[in-house]
C-alpha positions as CSV (number, residue, x, y, z in Angstrom):
1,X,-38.5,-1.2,25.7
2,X,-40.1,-3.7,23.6
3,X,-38.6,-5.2,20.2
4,X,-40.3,-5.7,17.1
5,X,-39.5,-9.4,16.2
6,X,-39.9,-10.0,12.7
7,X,-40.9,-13.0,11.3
8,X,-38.0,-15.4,9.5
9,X,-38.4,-16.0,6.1
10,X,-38.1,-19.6,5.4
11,X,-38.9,-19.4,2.0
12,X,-35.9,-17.2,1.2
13,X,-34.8,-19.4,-2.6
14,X,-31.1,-17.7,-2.6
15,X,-28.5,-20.0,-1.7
16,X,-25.6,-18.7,-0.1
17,X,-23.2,-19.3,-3.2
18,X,-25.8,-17.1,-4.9
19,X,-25.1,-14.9,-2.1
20,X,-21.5,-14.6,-2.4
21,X,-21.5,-14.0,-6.3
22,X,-23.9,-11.3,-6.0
23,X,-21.8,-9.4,-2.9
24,X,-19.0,-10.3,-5.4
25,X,-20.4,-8.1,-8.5
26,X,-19.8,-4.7,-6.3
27,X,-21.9,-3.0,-3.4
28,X,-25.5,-4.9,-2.7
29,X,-27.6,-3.3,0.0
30,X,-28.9,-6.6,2.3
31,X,-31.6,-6.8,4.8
32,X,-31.4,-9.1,7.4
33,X,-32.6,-10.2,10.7
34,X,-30.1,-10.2,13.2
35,X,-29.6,-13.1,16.4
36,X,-32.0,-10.6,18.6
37,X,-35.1,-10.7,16.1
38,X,-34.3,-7.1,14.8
39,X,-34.0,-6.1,11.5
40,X,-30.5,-5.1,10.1
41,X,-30.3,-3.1,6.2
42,X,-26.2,-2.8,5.5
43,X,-24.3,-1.9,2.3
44,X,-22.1,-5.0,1.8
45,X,-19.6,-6.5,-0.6
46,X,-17.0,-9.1,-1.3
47,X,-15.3,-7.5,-3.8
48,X,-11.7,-7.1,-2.7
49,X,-11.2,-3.6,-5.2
50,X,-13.6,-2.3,-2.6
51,X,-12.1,-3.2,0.4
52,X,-9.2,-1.1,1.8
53,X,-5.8,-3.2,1.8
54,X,-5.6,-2.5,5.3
55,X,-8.8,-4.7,5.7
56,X,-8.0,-7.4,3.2
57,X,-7.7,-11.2,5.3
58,X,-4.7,-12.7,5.4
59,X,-4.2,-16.6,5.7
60,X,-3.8,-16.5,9.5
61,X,-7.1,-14.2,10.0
62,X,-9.4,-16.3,7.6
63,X,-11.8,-18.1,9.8
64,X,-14.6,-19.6,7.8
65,X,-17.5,-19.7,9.3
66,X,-18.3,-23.2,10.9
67,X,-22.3,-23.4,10.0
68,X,-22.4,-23.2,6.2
69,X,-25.2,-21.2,6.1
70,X,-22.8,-18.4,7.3
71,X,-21.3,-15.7,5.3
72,X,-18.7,-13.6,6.1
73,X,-19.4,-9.6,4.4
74,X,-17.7,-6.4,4.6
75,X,-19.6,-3.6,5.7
76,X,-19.0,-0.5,3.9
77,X,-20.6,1.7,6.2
78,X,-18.8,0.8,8.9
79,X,-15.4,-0.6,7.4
80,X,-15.8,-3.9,9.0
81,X,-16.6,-7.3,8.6
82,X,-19.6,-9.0,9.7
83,X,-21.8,-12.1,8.9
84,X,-25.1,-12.9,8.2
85,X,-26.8,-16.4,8.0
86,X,-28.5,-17.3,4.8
87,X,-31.6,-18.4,6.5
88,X,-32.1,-15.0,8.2
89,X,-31.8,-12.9,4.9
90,X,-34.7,-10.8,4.3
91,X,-33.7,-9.2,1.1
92,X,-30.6,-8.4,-1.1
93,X,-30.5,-5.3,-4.0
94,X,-27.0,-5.1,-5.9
95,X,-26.6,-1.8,-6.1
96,X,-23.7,-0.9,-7.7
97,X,-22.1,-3.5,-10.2
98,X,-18.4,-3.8,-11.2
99,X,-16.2,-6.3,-13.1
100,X,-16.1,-9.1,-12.1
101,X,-13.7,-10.3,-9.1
102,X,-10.9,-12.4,-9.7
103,X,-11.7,-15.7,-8.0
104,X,-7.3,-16.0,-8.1
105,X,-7.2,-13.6,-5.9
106,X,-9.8,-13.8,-3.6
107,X,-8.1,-17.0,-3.1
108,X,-4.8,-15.5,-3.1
109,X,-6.3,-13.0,-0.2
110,X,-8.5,-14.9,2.2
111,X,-6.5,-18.5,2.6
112,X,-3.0,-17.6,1.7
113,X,0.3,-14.9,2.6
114,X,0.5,-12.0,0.4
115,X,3.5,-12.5,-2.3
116,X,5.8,-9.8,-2.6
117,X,9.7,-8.3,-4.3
118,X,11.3,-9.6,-0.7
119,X,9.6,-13.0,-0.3
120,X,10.2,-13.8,-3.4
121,X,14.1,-12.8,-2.8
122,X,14.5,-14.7,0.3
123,X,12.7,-17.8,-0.6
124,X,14.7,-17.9,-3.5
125,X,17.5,-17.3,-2.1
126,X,17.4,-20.1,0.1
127,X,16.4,-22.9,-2.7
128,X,19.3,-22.1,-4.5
129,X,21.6,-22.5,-1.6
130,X,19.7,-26.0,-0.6
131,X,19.5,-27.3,-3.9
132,X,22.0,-25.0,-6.4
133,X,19.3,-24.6,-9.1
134,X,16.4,-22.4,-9.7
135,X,13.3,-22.1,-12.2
136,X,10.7,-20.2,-11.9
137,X,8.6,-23.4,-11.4
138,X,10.9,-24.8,-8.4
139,X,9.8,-21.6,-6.8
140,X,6.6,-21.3,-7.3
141,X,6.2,-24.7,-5.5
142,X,8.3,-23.4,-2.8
143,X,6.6,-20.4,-2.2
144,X,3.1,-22.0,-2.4
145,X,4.8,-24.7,0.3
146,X,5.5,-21.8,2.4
147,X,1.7,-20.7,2.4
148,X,2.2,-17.9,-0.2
149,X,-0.2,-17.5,-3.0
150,X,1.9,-17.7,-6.3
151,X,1.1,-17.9,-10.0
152,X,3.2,-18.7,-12.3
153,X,3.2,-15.6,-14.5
154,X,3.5,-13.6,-10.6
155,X,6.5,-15.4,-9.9
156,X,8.0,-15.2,-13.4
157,X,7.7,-11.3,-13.3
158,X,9.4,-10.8,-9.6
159,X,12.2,-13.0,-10.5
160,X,12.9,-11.2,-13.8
161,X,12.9,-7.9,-11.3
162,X,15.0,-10.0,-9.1
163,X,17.8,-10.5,-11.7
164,X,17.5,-7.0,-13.4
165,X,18.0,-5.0,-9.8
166,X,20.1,-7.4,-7.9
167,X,24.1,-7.6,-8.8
168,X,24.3,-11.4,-7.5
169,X,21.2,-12.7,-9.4
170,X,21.6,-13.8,-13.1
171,X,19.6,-16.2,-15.7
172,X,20.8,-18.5,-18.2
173,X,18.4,-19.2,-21.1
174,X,17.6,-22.9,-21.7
175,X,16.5,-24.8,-24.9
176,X,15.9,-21.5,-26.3
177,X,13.9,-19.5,-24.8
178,X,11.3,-21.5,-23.0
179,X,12.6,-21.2,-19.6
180,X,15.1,-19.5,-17.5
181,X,17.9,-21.2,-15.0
182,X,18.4,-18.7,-12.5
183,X,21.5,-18.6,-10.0
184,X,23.8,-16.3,-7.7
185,X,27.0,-15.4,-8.5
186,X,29.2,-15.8,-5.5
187,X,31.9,-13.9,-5.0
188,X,35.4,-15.3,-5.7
189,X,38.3,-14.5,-3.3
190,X,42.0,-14.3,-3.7
């Protein structure tokens, strides 16, 4: 068997960054030689709303590449991810363009927890029972300490579902309306 070595390109001018954004914009078809000299053609992307959930990295799976010339893809074809090094890439075609990603939550998805209704409860939980007060801002800082991605408008909009479908959870408004105290009624016994 012999194999049909094909010839580097050195003079490839796309950086890597360039790379990213353009795997970013939807599906780009890349061509590529691969560690044994062959040549590899995959449908690729990096944009998450074409990912399945199931496939999406957490924090503790994210493992950046440790050569920068790296980058990490997922392969549509064969619902994986793979990586090809910058150096080796051949040729890239976008071939199907969406919106934009948001860079948020790529960041949210590849280096921190997912944020969700019961974190939210049980991390809030336990700062108002350390330190008997709770903003919306005192949690965000506690859930971000905790390695969870949280936004300020996120947080905001699980708390309010917090207080709406929870008996023990209530707000107070403060200095009007620009922020919210919450706290947990505890139950008083006879």
């Amino acid at each position: 068997m012999t194999l049909t070595t094909i010839e580097i390109n050195p003079t490839n001018s796309l950086t890597k960054e360039e790379l990213t954004q353009d795997l970013r914009k939807g599906i780009a078809q890349v061509a590529y030689i691969k560690l044994d000299g062959t040549l590899n053609v995959r449908k690729a992307t990096l944009n998450f709303s074409l990912i399945p959930a199931k496939d999406h990295p957490n924090g503790a799976e994210y493992n950046p590449p440790k050569d920068q010339g790296w980058v990490n893809y997922y392969d549509l074809d064969k619902g994986e991810w793979r990586k090809l090094h910058i150096d080796r890439l051949k040729e890239l075609n976008v071939l199907f363009e969406l919106n934009p990603v948001n860079e948020e939550f790529e960041y949210h998805t590849l280096r921190f927890k997912k944020l969700s209704y019961e974190v939210v409860k049980q991390q809030a939980t336990a700062y108002f029972n350390q330190h008997k007060i709770l903003t919306t801002l005192h949690l965000k800082k506690a859930l971000r300490e905790a390695g969870y991605w949280a936004t300020q408008e996120k947080v905001s909009e699980l708390m309010q579902e917090l207080a709406t479908l929870e008996a023990d959870w209530n707000f107070s408004l403060q200095e009007g309306e620009i922020f919210r105290l919450y706290y947990q009624e505890e139950e008083l016994e006879f």
